[in-house]
C-alpha positions in Angstrom: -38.5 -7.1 -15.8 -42.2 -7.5 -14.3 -44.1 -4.7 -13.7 -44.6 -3.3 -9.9 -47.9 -5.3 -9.5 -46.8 -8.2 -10.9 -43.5 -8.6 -8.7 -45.5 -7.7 -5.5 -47.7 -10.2 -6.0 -45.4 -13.1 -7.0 -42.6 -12.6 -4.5 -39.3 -14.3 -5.1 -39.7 -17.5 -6.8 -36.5 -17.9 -7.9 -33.4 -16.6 -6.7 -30.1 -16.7 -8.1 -27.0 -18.4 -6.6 -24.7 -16.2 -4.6 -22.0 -16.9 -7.1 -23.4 -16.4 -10.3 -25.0 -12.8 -9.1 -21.3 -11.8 -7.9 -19.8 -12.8 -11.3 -23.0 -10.9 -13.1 -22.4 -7.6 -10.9 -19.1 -7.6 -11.7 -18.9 -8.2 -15.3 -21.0 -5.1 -15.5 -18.4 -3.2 -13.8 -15.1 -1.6 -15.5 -12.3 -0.8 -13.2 -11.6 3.4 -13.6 -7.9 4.1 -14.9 -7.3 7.8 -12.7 -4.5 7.6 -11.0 -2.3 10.0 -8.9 1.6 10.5 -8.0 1.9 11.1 -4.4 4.6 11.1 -2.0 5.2 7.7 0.0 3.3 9.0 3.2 0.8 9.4 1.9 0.1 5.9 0.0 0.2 3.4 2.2 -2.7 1.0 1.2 -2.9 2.3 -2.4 -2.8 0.1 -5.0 0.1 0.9 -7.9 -0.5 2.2 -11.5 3.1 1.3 -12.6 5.6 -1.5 -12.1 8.3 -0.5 -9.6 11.7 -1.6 -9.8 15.4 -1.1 -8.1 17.0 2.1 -9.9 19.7 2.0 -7.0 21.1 -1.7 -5.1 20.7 -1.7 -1.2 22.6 -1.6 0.5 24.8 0.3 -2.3 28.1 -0.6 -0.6 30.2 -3.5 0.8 29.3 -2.9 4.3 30.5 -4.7 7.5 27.7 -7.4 8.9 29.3 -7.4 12.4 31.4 -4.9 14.9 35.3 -6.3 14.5 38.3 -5.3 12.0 38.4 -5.1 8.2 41.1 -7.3 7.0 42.3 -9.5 3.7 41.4 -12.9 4.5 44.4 -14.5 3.4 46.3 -12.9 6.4 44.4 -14.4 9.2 45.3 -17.9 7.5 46.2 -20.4 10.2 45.3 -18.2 12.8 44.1 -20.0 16.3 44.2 -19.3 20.0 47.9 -20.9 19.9 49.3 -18.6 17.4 47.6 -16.0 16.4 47.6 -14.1 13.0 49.6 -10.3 13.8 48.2 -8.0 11.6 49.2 -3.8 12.2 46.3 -1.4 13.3 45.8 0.5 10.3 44.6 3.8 12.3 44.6 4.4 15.7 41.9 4.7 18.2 42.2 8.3 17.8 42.0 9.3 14.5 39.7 8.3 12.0 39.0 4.9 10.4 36.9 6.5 7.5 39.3 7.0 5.0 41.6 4.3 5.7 42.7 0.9 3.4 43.4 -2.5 4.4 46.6 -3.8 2.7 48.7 -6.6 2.9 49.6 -7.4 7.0 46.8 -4.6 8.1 43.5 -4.2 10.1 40.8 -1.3 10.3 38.7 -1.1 12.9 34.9 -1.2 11.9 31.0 -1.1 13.1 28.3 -3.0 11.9 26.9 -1.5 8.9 29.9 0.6 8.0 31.1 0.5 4.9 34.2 -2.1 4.0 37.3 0.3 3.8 39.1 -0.5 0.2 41.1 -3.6 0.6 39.6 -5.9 2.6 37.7 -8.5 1.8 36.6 -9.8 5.3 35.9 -8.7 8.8 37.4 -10.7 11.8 34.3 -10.6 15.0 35.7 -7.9 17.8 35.4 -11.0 19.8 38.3 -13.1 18.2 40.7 -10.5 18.2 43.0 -7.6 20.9 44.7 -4.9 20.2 48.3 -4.9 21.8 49.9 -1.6 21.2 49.5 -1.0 17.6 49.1 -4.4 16.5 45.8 -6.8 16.1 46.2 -10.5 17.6 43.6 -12.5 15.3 42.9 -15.6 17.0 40.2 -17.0 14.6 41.0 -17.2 10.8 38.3 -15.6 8.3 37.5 -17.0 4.7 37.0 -14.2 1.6 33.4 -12.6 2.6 33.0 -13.8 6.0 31.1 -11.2 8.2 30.4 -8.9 4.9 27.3 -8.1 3.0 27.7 -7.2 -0.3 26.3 -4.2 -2.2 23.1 -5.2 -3.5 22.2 -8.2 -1.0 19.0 -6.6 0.2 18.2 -5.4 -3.1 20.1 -6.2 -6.5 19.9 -2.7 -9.0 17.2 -3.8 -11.7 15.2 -5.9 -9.6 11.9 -5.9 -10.1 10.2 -5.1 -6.9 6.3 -4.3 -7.2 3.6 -4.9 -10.0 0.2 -3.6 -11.2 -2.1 -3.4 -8.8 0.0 -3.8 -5.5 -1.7 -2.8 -2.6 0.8 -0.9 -0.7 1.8 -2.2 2.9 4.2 -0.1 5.8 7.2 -2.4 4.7 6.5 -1.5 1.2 6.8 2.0 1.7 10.1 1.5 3.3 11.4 -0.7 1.1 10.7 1.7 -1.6 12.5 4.5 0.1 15.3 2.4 0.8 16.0 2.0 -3.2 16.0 6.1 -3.8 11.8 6.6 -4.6 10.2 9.4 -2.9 6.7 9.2 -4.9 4.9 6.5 -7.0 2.1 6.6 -9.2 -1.1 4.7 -7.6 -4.7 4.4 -8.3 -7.6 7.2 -7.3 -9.7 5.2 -4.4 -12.8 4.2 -5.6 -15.8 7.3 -5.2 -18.9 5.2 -3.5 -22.0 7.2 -3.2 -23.9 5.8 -0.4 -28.0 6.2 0.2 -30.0 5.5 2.5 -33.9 4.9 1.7 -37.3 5.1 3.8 -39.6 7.7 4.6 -39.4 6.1 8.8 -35.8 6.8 9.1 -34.2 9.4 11.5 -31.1 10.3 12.0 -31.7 10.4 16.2 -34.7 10.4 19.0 -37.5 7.6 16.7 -40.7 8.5 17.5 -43.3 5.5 17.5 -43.1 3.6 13.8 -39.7 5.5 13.1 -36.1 3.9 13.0 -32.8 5.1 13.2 -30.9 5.0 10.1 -27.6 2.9 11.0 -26.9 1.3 7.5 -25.6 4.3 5.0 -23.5 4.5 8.3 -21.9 0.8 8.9 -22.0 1.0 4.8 -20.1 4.1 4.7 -17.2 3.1 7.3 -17.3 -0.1 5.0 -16.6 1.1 2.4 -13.6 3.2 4.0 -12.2 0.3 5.4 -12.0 -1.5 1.5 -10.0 1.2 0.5 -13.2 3.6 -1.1 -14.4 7.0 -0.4 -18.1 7.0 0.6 -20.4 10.1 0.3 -22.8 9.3 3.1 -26.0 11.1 1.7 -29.0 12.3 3.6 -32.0 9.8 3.7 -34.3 9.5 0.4 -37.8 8.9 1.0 -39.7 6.4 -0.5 -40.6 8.4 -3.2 -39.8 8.0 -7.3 -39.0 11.0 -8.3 -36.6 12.0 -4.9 -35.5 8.4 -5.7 -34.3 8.9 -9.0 -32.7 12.1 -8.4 -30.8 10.5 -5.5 -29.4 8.0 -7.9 -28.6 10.1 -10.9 -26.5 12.6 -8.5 -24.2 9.8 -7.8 -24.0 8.6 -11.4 -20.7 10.3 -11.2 -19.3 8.2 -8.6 -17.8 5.1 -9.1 -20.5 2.9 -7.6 -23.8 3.8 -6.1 -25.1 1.9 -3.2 -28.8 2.2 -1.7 -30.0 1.2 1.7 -33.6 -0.3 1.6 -36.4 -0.5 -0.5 -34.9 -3.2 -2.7 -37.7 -5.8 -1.8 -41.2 -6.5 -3.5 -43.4 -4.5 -0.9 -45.5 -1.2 -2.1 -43.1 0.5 -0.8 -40.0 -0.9 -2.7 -39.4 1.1 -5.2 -36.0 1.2 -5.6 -35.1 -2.0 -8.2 -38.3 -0.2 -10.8 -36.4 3.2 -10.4 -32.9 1.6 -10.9 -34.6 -0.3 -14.4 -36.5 2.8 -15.4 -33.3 4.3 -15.6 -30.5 1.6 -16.6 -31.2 -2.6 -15.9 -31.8 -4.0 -13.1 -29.0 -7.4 -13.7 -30.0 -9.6 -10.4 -33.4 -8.9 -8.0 -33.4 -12.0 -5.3 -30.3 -14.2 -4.5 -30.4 -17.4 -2.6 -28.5 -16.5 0.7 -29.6 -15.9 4.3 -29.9 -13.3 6.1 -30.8 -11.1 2.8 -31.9 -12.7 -0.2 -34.1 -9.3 -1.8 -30.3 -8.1 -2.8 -30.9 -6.3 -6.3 -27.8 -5.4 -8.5 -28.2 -2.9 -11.7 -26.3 -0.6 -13.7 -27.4 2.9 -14.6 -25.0 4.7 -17.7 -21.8 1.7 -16.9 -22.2 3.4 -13.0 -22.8 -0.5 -11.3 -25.9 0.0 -8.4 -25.9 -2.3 -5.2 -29.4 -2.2 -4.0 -28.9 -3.4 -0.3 -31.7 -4.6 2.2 -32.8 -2.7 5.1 -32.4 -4.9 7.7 -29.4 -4.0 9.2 -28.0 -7.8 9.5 -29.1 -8.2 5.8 -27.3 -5.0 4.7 -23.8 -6.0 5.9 -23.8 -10.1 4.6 -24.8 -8.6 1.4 -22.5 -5.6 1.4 -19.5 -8.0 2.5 -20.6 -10.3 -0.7 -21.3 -8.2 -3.4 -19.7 -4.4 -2.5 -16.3 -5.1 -1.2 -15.6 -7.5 -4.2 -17.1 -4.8 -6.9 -14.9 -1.9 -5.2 -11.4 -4.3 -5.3 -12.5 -4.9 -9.0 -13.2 -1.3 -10.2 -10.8 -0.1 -7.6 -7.7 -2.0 -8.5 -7.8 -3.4 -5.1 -5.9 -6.8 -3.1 -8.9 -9.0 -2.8 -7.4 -11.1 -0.5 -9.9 -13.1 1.7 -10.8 -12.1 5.1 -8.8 -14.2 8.0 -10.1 -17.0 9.3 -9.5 -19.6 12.2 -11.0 -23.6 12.4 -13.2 -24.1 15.4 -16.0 -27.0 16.9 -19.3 -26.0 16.8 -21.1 -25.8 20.0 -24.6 -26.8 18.9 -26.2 -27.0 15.3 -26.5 -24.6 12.3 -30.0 -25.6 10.5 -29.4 -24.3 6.7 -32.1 -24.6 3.6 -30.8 -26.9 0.8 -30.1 -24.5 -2.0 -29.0 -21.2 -0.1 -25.9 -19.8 1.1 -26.7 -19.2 5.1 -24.1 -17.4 7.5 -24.3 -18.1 11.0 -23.0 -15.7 13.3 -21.2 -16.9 16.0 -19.1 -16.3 19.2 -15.7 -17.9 19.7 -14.1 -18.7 23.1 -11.3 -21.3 24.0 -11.4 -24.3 26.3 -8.5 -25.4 28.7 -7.9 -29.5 28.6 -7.9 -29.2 32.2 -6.8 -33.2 32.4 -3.5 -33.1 29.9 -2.5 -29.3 31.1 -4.0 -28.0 34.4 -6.2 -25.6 32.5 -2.9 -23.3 31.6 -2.9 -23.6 27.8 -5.6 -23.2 25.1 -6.0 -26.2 23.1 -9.6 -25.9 21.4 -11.7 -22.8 19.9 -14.9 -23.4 20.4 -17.9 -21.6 18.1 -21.5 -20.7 19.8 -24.1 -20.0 16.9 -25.6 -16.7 18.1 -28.0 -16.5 14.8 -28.8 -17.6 11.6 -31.6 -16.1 11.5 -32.9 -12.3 12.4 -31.8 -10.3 9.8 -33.1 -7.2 11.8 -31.1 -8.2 15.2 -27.8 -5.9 14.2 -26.5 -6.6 17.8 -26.1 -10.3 16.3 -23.6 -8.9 13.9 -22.1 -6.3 16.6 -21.4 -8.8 19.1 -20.3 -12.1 17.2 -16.5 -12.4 16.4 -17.3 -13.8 12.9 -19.2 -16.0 10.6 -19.7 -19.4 9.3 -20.9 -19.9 5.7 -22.7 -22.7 4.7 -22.9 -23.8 1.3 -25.7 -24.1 -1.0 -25.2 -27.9 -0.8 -25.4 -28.6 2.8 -28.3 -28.9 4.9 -26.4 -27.3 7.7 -23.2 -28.5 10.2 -24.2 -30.8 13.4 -23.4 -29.6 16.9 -19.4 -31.3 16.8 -18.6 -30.6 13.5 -15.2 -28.6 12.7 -16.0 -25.1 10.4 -14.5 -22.1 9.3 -15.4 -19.0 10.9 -14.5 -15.7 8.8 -13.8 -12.2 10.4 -15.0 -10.1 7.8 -14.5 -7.4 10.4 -10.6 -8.2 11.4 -9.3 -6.9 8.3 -9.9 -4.8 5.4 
């Protein structure tokens, strides 16, 4: 790497694509292997560190799908309104229907979800049948399994339910309870330390030339929302040696993260302490807002060396962070949600760079075809694409719109994608 002077003075001249410097950062990464068994309230969004299959079928019993009488289909045969099928009450009202058997000529009164008394092989609807005295008048003839779930028709025994690596959802959980497990083996969350650099941050109340420190925060509640733990240090000033040992504390943490400093000013120091101690992989990456992005790795401990412009912190921790803490993580890297919309006026983009636009969405009523009563087009108002300092940009748009490296930007009309990274985790 070029020495302090020497990178000061030359800048970025070339920057790596946005792409490659994602697949460099995390090819330098190893996912950990701890793991934990933990009851099921207390996993929901864990990923799993074993396969999971059915040691039990659900539902483990013939059961009844609707309210009516349990009944051998063969003796409702031929049954209509006309002539009914007369089949005797098995068990009164009064006594109990829980321990009762269908057999030949009989009926047993049932509930949805009860279990099919021995016997039957059917249930006739409550609605196509009366009780007169202590017979049944079936007026509508059943076939073999009509109205009956079998044991296992939610879940068969055996089945394989979950892999590797499944991120745990509610319905999961409850699924899994529903087949007998109480606790399941899952992955430790990835351990993020997070810190913030620069000798003009304060916490509260800037005096002139001083600046709140928002980043380690948003970066922090980031990385809580991926499915990490953060350790939101105190602020490191730009000094080598406080630098250093801010960096080598959190060696034991999964990932290390730093806020500022990661640019080619005198007071950037942060990429020569990150190579002093390990290798500084990527320093400059061809997208906007945020292109003085550095990526290392310090004793196999991957650092993400952030911007300080707020704007430029979050596009680069949304690129390069959340995908390195699904990878060493064991994480669902599913991508963000999205929704089409027509751009209100144009996004201007520089041939060669990944840009993302922050923008506004609204919907407009056809007023002509509807009366104005029905959505029919989402409409996206560019708020920025440039600023990396403005965080209210961020703050107050709904999402953003990528352009590619290849494109010169999207004319005012044009249909794009706008992603929520802040929707979803």
């Amino acid at each position: 790497m070029t020495n302090a002077h020497d990178r000061q003075t030359a800048g970025f001249k070339e920057r790596t694509r946005l792409a490659d410097a994602r697949e460099t950062l995390l090819a330098a990464a190893t996912p950990h292997q701890r793991t934990d068994t933990l009851p099921l309230g207390r996993v929901d969004g864990r990923s799993l560190a074993e396969a999971v299959t059915a040691a039990n079928p659900v539902p483990n019993y013939d059961r009844a799908a609707m309210d009516g009488w349990a009944v051998r289909a063969e003796d409702t045969f031929g049954a209509s309104d006309r002539s009914p099928s007369i089949l005797r009450v098995a068990v009164s009202e009064a006594e109990s229907d829980a321990d009762a058997a269908v057999e030949p000529g009989s009926a047993v009164r049932v509930h949805t979800g009860s279990e099919l008394p021995p016997g039957a092989d059917a249930v006739v609807m409550v609605e196509h049948a009366d009780v007169v005295g202590s017979e049944l008048e079936v007026f509508d003839a059943v076939t073999e399994g009509e109205n009956v779930g079998d044991a296992g028709e939610d879940v068969a025994e055996g089945q394989e339910l979950f892999d590797i690596g499944h991120e745990l959802r509610p319905s999961d959980l409850g699924l899994l309870k529903s087949v007998g497990r109480d606790e399941v083996t899952v992955y430790d969350r990835p351990t993020v330390g997070v810190i913030p650099t620069g000798e003009e941050l304060v916490q509260s109340d800037p005096e002139p030339g001083e600046v709140v420190e928002t980043n380690g925060l948003t970066v922090s509640r980031l990385v809580h929302r991926w499915g990490g733990v953060a350790t939101y240090r105190n602020v490191v000033t730009d000094d080598p040696a406080a630098l250093r040992a801010a960096v080598q504390r959190d060696l034991t943490k999964d990932v290390v993260v730093t806020t500022g400093g990661s640019s080619v000013g005198e007071r950037d120091l942060i990429p020569e302490v990150v190579d002093e101690l390990g290798e500084v992989l990527v320093h400059g990456v061809a997208l906007k807002p945020g292109h003085p992005v550095a990526l290392g790795v310090v004793e196999d401990t991957p650092v993400v060396m952030l911007p300080g412009y707020p704007v430029a912190c979050i596009v680069n921790a949304v690129q390069f962070l959340r995908p390195l803490l699904k990878h060493v993580g064991h994480l669902d890297g599913r991508p963000y949600p999205s929704v089409e919309a027509r751009l209100e006026r144009k996004i201007p983009s520089e041939p060669g760079v990944r840009t993302f636009a922050r923008v506004r969405l609204r919907e407009e009523n056809d007023e002509g075809d509807n009366g104005g009563n029905d959505p029919v087009e989402r409409i996206a108002e560019p708020t920025r694409t440039s600023g990396s300092g403005v965080l209210s940009s961020v703050a107050l748009a709904d999402g953003w719109v990528a352009v590619p490296e290849e494109t010169e930007g999207y004319a005012k009309g044009e249909t794009v994608t706008v992603e929520g990274w802040e929707w979803s985790a």
